[in-house]
C-alpha positions as CSV (number, residue, x, y, z in Angstrom):
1,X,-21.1,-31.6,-4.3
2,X,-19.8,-34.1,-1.8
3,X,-16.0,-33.0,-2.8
4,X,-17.1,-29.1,-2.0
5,X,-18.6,-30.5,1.5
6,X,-15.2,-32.3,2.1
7,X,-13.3,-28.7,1.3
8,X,-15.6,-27.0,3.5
9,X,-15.4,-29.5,6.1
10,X,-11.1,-29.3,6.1
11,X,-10.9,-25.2,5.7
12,X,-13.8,-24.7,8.6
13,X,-11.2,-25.8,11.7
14,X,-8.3,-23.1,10.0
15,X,-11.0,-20.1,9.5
16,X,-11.9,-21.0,13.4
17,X,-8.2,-21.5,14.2
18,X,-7.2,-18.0,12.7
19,X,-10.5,-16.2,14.4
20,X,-9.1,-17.2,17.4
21,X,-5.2,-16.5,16.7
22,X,-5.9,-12.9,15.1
23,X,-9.3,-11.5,17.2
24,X,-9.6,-7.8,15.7
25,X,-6.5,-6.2,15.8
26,X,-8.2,-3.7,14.3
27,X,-11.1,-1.8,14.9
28,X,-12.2,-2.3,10.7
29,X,-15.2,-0.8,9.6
30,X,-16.2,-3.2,6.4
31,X,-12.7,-2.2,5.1
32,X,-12.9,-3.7,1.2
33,X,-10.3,-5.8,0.1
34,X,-10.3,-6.5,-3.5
35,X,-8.2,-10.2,-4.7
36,X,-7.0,-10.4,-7.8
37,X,-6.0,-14.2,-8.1
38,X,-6.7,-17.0,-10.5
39,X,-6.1,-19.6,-8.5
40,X,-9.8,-20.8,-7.4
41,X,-8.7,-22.9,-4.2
42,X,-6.3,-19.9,-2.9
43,X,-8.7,-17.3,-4.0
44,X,-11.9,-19.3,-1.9
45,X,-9.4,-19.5,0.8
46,X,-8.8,-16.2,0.9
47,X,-11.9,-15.0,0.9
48,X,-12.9,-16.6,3.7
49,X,-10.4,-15.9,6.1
50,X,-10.7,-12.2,5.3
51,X,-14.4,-12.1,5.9
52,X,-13.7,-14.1,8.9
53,X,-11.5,-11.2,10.3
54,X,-14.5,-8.8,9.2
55,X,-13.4,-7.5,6.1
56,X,-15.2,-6.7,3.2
57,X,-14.2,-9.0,0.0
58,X,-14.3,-8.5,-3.5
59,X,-12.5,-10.5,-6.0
60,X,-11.2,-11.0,-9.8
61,X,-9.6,-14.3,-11.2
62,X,-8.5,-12.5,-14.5
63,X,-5.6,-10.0,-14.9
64,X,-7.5,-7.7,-17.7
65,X,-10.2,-7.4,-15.9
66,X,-8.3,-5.9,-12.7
67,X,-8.6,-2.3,-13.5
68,X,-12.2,-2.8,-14.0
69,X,-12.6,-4.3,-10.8
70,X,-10.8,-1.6,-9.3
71,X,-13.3,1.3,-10.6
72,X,-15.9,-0.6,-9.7
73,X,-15.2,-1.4,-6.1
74,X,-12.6,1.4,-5.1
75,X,-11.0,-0.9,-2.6
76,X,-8.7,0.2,0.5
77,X,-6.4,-2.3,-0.6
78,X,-5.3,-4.9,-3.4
79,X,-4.3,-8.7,-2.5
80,X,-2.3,-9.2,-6.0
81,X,-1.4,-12.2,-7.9
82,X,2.0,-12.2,-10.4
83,X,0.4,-14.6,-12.8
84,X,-2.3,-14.1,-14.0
85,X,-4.2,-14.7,-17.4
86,X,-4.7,-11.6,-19.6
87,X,-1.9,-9.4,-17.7
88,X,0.2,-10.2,-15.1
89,X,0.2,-8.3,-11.4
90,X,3.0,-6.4,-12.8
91,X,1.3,-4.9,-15.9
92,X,-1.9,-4.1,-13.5
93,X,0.6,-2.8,-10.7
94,X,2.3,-0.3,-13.5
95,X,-1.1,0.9,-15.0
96,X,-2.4,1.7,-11.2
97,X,0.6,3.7,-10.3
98,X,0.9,5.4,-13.7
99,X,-3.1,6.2,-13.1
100,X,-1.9,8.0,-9.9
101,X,-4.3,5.3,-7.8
102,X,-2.4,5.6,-4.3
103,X,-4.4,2.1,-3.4
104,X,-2.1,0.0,-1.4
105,X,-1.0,-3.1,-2.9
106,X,0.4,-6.4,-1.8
107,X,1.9,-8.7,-4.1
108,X,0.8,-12.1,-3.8
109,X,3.3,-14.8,-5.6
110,X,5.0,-18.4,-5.9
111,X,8.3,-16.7,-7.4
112,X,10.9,-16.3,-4.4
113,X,13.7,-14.8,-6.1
114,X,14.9,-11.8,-5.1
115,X,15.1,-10.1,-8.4
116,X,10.6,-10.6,-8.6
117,X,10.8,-8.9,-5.4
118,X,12.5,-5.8,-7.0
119,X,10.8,-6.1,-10.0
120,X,7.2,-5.5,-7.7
121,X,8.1,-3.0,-5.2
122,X,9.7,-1.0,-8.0
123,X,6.6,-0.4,-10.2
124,X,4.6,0.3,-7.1
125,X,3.5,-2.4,-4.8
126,X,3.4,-1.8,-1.6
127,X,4.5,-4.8,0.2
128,X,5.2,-8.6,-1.0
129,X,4.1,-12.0,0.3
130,X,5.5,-15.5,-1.1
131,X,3.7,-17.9,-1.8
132,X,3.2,-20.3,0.4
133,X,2.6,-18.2,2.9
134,X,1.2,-18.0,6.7
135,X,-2.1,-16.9,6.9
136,X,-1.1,-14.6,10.4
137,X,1.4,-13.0,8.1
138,X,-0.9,-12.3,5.8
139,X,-3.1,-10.7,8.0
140,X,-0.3,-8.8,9.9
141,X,0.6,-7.6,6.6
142,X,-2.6,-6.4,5.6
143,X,-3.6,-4.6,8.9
144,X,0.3,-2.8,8.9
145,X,-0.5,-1.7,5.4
146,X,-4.0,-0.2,6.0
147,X,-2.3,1.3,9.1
148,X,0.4,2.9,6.8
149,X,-2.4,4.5,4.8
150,X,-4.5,5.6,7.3
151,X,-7.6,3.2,6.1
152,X,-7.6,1.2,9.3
153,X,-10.1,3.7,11.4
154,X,-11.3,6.5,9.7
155,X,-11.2,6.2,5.9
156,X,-11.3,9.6,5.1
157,X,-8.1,10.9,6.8
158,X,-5.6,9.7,4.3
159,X,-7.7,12.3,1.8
160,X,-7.5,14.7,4.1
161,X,-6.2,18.8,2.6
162,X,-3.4,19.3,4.6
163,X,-0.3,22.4,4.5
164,X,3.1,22.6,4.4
165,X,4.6,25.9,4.6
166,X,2.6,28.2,1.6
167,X,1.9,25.2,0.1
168,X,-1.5,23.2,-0.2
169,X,-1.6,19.2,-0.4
170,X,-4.7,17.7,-2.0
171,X,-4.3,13.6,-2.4
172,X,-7.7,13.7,-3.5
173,X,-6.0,15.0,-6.9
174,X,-2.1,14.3,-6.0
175,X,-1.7,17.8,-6.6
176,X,0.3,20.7,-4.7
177,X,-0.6,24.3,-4.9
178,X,1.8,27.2,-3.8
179,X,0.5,30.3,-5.2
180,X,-0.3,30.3,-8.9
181,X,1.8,27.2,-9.2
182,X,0.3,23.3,-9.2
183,X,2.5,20.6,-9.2
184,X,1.6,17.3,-9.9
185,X,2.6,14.6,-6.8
186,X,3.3,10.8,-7.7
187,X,1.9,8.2,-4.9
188,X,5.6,8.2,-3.6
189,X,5.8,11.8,-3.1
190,X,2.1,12.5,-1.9
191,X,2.7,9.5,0.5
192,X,6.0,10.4,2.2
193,X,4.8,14.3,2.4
194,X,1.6,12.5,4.6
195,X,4.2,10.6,6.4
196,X,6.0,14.0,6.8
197,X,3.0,15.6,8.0
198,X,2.2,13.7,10.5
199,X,5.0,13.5,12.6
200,X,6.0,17.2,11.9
201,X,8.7,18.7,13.7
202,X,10.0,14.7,14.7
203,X,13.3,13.5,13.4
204,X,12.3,10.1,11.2
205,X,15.0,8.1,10.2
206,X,16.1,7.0,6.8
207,X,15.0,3.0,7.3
208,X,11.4,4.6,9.0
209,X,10.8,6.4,5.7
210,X,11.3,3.7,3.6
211,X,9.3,1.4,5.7
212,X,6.4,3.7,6.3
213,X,6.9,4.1,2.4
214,X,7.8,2.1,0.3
215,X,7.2,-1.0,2.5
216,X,9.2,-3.2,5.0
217,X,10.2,-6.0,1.8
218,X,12.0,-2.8,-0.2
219,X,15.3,-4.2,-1.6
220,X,16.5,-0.8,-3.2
221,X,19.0,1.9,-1.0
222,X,18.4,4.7,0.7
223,X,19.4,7.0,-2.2
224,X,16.1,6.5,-4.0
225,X,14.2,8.3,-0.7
226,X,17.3,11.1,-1.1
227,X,16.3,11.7,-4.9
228,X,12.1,12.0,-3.7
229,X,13.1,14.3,-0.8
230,X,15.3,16.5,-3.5
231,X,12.0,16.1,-5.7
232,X,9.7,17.4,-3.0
233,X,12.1,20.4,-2.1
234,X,11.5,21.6,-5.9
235,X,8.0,21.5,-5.5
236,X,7.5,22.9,-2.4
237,X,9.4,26.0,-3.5
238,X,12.1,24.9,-0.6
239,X,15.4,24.1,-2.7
240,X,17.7,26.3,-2.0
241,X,21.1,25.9,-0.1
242,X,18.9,26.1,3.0
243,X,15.9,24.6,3.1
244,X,13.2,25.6,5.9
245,X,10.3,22.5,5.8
246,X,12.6,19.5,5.0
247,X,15.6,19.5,6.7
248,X,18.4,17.2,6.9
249,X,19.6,15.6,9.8
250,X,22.9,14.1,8.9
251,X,23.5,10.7,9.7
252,X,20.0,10.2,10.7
253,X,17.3,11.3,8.1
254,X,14.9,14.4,8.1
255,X,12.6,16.4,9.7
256,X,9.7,18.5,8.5
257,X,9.4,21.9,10.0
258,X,5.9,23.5,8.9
């Protein structure tokens, strides 16, 4: 009991400290965050510099019970550990992805090599933090990914039915209708068509898309956004020679007429 008083007594000052560095950058309305990390100390920490900044906080110490967690408390986004017991952050990553759960996630780990990086953000994650890391990073992290996702303000317009050309996007199901036809969207695709969307008729940049994407930490080339884009065409019903929603602007990127 006196050793928890001294922990409280030591973390206290850096939950004020960090109140005062990061004051509501954004306008969150109980915005749950769900932490998947064994580590007790870490995980305590965590939890109370998120709730400090407003959020709402749910957590798991055991990898095979992450999926679980995730059901139950439908976060906005995942604070994931690599090791774990019972499955590692990978494993849980894969399954959420290969679920179609579109839940951003940010990879929380003491690995710095390059090749874990790769290994994360290729199965799915969203963004990556090293551990140990600075709690303002953390934060900015957090807030840029929720941004990305539209779950910073209101929560429902990421969900949001929206159409391209004669075709009808629904990320409720990851699904896109054109006529009798229903294709079946991965997150990727379903997130760079909502990134599309919303700046239609602008010309977005290769390095844009694959930050707004597949996160600012993406180690892999701009020819994997090339292969979604030739994806998207095909499902769109837009693959001809000439396509008339995504275009190409060579040298730059593309640009989605609607």
């Amino acid at each position: 009991m006196r050793q928890e008083h001294a922990d409280k007594a030591v973390r206290a000052p850096l939950v004020a400290a960090i109140t005062v560095l990061c004051p509501s950058v954004v306008d969150f309305m109980k915005t749950k965050i769900l932490i998947v990390e064994d580590d007790p100390h870490i995980l305590l920490g965590l939890e109370e510099v998120l709730k400090s900044e407003d959020y709402d906080v749910a957590s798991c110490n055991r990898g095979d019970q992450a999926l679980d967690a995730v059901a139950k408390h439908r976060p906005a986004l995942i604070v994931l550990d690599v090791m774990l017991p019972g499955l590692s952050g990978y494993d849980i990553c894969k399954q959420l992805r290969a679920k179609k759960a579109a839940t951003p996630i940010l990879m929380l780990t003491a690995k710095g090599q390059e090749i874990d990086k790769v290994i994360g953000l290729d199965l799915g994650a969203d963004d990556y933090v090293t551990k140990p890391f600075g709690v303002r990073e953390l934060l900015a992290r957090i807030q840029a990914l929720l941004r990305r996702t539209g779950k910073a303000g209101d929560k429902t317009k990421s969900d949001n039915i929206f159409q391209i050309g004669s075709a009808t996007i629904d990320p409720k199901t990851f699904q896109l209708k054109r006529g009798k036809t229903t294709e079946e969207l991965t997150a990727k695709e379903l997130k760079l068509l909502q990134v599309f969307h919303a700046h239609a008729g602008e010309v977005l940049s290769r390095d844009k898309l694959l930050n707004e994407v597949w996160g600012y930490n993406y180690y892999g080339t701009t020819r994997t956004l090339d292969q979604v884009v030739v994806q998207l065409r095909k499902k769109l019903g837009d693959h001809g020679s000439e396509p008339k929603h995504l275009l190409t602007i060579h040298g730059v990127g593309y640009k989605l007429v609607v």
